[in-house]
N, C-alpha and C positions, 0 to 999 in steps of 0.2 A: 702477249703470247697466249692469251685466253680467246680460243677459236666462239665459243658459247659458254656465257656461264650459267649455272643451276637455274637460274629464274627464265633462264631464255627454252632451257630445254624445258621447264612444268609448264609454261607459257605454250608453248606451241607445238611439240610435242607429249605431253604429259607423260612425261618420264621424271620422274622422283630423285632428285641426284641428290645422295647424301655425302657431302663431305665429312671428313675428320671420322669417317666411321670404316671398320677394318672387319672383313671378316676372319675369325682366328681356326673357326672349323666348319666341316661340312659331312652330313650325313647323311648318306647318299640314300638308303634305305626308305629314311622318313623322311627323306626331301625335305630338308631344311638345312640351315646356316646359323653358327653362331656368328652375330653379329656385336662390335665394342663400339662405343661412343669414346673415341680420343678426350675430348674435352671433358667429360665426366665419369669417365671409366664405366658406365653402366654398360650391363653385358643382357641382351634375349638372343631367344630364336624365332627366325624368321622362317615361314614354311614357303617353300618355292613348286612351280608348276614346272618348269624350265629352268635347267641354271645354264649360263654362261660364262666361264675361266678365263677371265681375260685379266690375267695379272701380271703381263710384261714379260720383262726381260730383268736382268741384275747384273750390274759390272762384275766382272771379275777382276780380282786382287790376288797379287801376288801371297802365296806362303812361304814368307823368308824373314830372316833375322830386320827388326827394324821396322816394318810394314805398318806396328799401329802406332809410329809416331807424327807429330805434328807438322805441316808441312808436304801431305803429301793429297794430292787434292784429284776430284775426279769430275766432269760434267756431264754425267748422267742425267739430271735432272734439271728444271728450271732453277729450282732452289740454289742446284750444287754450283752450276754456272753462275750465279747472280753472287754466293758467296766466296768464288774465286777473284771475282771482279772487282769485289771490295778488298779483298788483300791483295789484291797488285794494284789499286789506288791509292792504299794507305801505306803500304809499305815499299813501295817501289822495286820488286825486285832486280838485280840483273842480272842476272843470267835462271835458267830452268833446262831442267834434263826430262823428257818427255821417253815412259816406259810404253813402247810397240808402236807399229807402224805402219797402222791400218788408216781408214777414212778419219777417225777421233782426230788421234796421234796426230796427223800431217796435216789437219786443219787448224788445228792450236798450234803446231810450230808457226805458221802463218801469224798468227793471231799475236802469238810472243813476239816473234819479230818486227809486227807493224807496231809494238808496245819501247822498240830498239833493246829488245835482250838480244842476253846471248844463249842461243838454244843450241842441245844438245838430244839426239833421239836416237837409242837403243834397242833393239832388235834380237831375238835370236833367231830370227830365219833372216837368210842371205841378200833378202830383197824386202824393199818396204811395198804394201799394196801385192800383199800374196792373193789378190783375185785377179793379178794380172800375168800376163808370162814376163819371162824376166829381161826379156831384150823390151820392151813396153815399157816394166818398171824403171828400166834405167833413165829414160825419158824426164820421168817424177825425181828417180833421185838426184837428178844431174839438176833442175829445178831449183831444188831444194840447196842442196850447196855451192848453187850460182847466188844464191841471196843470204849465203853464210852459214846455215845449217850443218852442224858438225854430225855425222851419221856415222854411228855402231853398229853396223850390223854384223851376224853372226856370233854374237858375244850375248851372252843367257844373264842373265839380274840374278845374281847372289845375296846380296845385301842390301839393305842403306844402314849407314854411316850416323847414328844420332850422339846429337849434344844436349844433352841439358832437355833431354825430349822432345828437341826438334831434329829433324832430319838436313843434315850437311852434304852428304856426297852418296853418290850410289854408286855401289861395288858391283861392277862384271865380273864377268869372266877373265876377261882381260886387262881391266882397270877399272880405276878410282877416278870417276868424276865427282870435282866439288860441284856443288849446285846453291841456288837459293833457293827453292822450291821443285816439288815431282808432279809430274801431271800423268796419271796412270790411262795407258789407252789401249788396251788388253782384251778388248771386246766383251762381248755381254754371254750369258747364260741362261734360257729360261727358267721363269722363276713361277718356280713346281713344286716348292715344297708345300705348300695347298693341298695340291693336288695327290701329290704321292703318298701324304698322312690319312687323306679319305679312301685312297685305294684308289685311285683313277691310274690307269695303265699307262708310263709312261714308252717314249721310243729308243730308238740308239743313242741320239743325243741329248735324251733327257727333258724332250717338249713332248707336250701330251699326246698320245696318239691318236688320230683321229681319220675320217675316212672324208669322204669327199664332199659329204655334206655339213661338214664339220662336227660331226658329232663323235663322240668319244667312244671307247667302248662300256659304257655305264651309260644304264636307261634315264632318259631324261637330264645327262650332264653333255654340254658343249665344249666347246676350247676354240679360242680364235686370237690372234694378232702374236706377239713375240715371245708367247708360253705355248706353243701350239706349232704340230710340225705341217710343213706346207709337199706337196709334191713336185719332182723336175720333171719339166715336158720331156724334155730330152734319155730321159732315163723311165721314167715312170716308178722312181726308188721314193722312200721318203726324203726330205730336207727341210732344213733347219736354214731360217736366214731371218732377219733381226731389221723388218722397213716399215716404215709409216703405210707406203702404197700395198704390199702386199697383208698390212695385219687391217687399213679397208675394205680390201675384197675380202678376207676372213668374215668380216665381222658381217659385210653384206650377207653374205652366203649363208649365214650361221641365222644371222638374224631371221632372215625369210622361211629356213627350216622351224625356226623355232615355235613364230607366228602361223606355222601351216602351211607357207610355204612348200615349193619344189625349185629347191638351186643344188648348183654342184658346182665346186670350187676347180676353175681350170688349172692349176697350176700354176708352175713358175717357170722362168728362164733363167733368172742370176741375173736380171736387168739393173745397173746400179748406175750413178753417176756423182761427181764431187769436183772442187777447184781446187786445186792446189797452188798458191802463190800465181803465177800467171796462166797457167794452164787448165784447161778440161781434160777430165779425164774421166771414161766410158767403159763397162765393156755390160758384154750377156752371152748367154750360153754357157758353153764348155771350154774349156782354155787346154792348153796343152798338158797339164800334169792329170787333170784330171781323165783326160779320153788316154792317155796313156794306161791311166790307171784302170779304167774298163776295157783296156786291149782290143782298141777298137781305132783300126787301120784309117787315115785320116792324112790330108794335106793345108798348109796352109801358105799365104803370102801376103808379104808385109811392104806396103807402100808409104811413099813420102807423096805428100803433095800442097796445096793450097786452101785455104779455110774460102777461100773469094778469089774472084780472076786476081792474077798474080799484079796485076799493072793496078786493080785497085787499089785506094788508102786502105787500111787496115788490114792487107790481106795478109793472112799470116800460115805458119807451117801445121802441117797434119799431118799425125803420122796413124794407118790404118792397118790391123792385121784381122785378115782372116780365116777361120777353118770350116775345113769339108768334108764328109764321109768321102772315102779315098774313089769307093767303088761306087756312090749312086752320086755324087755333089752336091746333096741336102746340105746346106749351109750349116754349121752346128756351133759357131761360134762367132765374135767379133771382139775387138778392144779400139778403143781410139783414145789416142791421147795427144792436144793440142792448143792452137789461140783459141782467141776467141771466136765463135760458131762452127767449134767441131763438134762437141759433146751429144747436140741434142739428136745428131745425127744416128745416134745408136738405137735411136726408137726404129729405124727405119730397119735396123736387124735385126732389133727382137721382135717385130712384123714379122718379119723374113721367118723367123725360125718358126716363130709360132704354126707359120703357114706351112711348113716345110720344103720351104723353095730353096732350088738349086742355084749353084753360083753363077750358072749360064741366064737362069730367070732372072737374079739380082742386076746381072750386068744387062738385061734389056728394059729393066724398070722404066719410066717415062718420070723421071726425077725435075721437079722443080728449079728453071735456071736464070739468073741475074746475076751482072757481074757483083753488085753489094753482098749477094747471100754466097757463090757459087763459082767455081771455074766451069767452062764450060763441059768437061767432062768431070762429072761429080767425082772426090776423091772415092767414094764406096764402089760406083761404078768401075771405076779403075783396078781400082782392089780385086773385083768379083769377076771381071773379063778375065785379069792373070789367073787368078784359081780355077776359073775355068779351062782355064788351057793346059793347067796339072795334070787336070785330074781325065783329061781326054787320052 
């Protein structure tokens, strides 16, 4: 899981990586950092030209009766992962109740399942995969408890249940599940306490503010990857979104400012993708709760169709929705969720939006076609002819 380590980047890059050292403060002032040595508690300051914020993201944890007992595990981390691993090796659980029901959540239900538990996944919002619309998510959760997945949703986590200072059962709203084990999957929050102690201005949601060169509004301090807020193409408001891909364009961006550079960070779409148990599932853009919520008049249409000519082996089902400004047909959205080689398909509309092409454009794209890969009318195409006929 180690992409380069310390020796490969003073090697070829000469960049300094210190592990096991933390910085605990920053003064923005005298441009310097205190810096700790983990392994021997020695404490300096380090004077900087440039500094860079790039300190993540942090799980968040429930505030409720029961929360710091044992048993209740999170894989945030390589570490946190590797020492869940080892207690479901040595202890065999069976059964786990898995708290929310984002990308974590319903990847580790997976994960429990091909272990032959018996998983349990609780929710207070209505649908699992709230970045999708909820005729989409039914797709995933019908998925899910086709392969035995027992799903709570709309029922809020009140409690867990301990014994002996392990954790037994989590209390909803509605009921008491026994469990052997919790796996919390509640999403993340940038992690800005750094930042907000030295006085760097945070945003709405709590990621540092920053503008499009990534710089902060403090002279000489940066912020880039999932402590750092990004902006929507589509909106041009700030946002907050927690990926490996967008905290490397951050870090590009920042970096080239930093060294003298001239970059400006383009933005986002909400491009995401994940498997769930046998499906891909997609989406980018705007989905229906949110363009409601900017009141902004819009059409959309949801197709079935083919991953591959239907007569091929493996051709399997896709199902495609997507939206459109009501009154110009600027594409402003998509979600797919399906077999195998639906998913990567959603590159081709967060293209689309970036470019601001209309549904009428989408549907004369000149789309790559084989019966292995393709039906002969691409499902997107399909999708973006009907939208277009909406919206005429």
């Amino acid at each position: 899981m180690v992409a380069r380590t310390p020796e490969e980047f003073r090697a070829k890059q000469q960049i300094d990586v210190r592990t096991f050292h933390e910085v605990i403060g920053i003064e923005t002032r005298e441009r310097r950092v205190r810096v700790v040595d983990r392994k021997t508690q020695n404490e300096a300051w380090e004077a900087y030209d440039e500094l860079l914020m790039a300190t993540g993201a942090v799980p968040l944890r429930p505030s409720v009766p029961g929360a710091d007992a044992s048993g209740i595990y999170g894989v945030h981390t390589l570490e946190s992962g590797i020492r869940l691993r080892k207690v479901l090796d040595a202890q065999q659980p069976r059964s786990a109740v898995i708290v929310g029901g984002g990308y974590i959540g319903l990847e580790m239900a997976e994960a429990f399942l091909l272990r032959g538990m018996r998983v349990s996944l609780v929710d207070k919002a209505p649908q699992v995969m709230g970045t999708l619309d909820q005729d989409m998510a039914r797709h995933v959760a019908r998925a899910l408890t086709d392969r035995g997945v027992h799903l709570y949703l709309d029922e809020a986590l009140e409690a867990f249940a301990v014994r002996n200072g392990r954790v037994h059962a989590v209390i909803t709203s509605q009921r008491t599940l026994e469990t052997d084990l919790v796996l919390l999957g509640m999403g993340v929050a940038p992690n800005t306490q750094l930042a907000k102690e030295a006085g760097i201005p945070l945003g709405e949601r709590g990621a540092v503010r920053v503008d499009r060169r990534m710089a902060t509004e403090v002279e000489g301090v940066w912020a880039a990857g999932d402590c750092a807020e990004s902006f929507h193409r589509l909106t041009g408001q700030p946002f907050y979104v927690a990926l490996g891909t967008v905290a490397n364009r951050h870090g590009r961006v920042a970096g080239t400012n930093m060294a003298g550079g001239d970059a400006r960070f383009s933005g986002v779409v909400g491009t995401a993708v994940t498997r769930i148990c046998s499906l891909e599932v997609a989406r980018t853009g705007l989905q229906t709760r949110e363009l409601e919520g900017l009141g902004r008049p819009f059409v959309s249409q949801t197709i079935e169709s083919h991953t591959r000519a239907a007569y091929f082996p493996g051709s399997g089902t896709i199902h495609v929705k997507m939206l459109a400004d009501a009154a110009t047909g600027v594409v402003l959205g998509a979600q797919i969720v399906g077999q195998e080689g639906a998913a990567k398909r959603i590159d081709v509309m967060a293209t689309a939006i970036s470019a601001e092409l209309t549904a009428r454009q989408v549907s004369e794209l000149d789309l790559a076609y084989a019966p292995p890969f393709s039906p002969l009318w691409d499902p997107l195409i399909i999708a973006a002819r009907l939208l277009a006929k909406k919206i005429q």
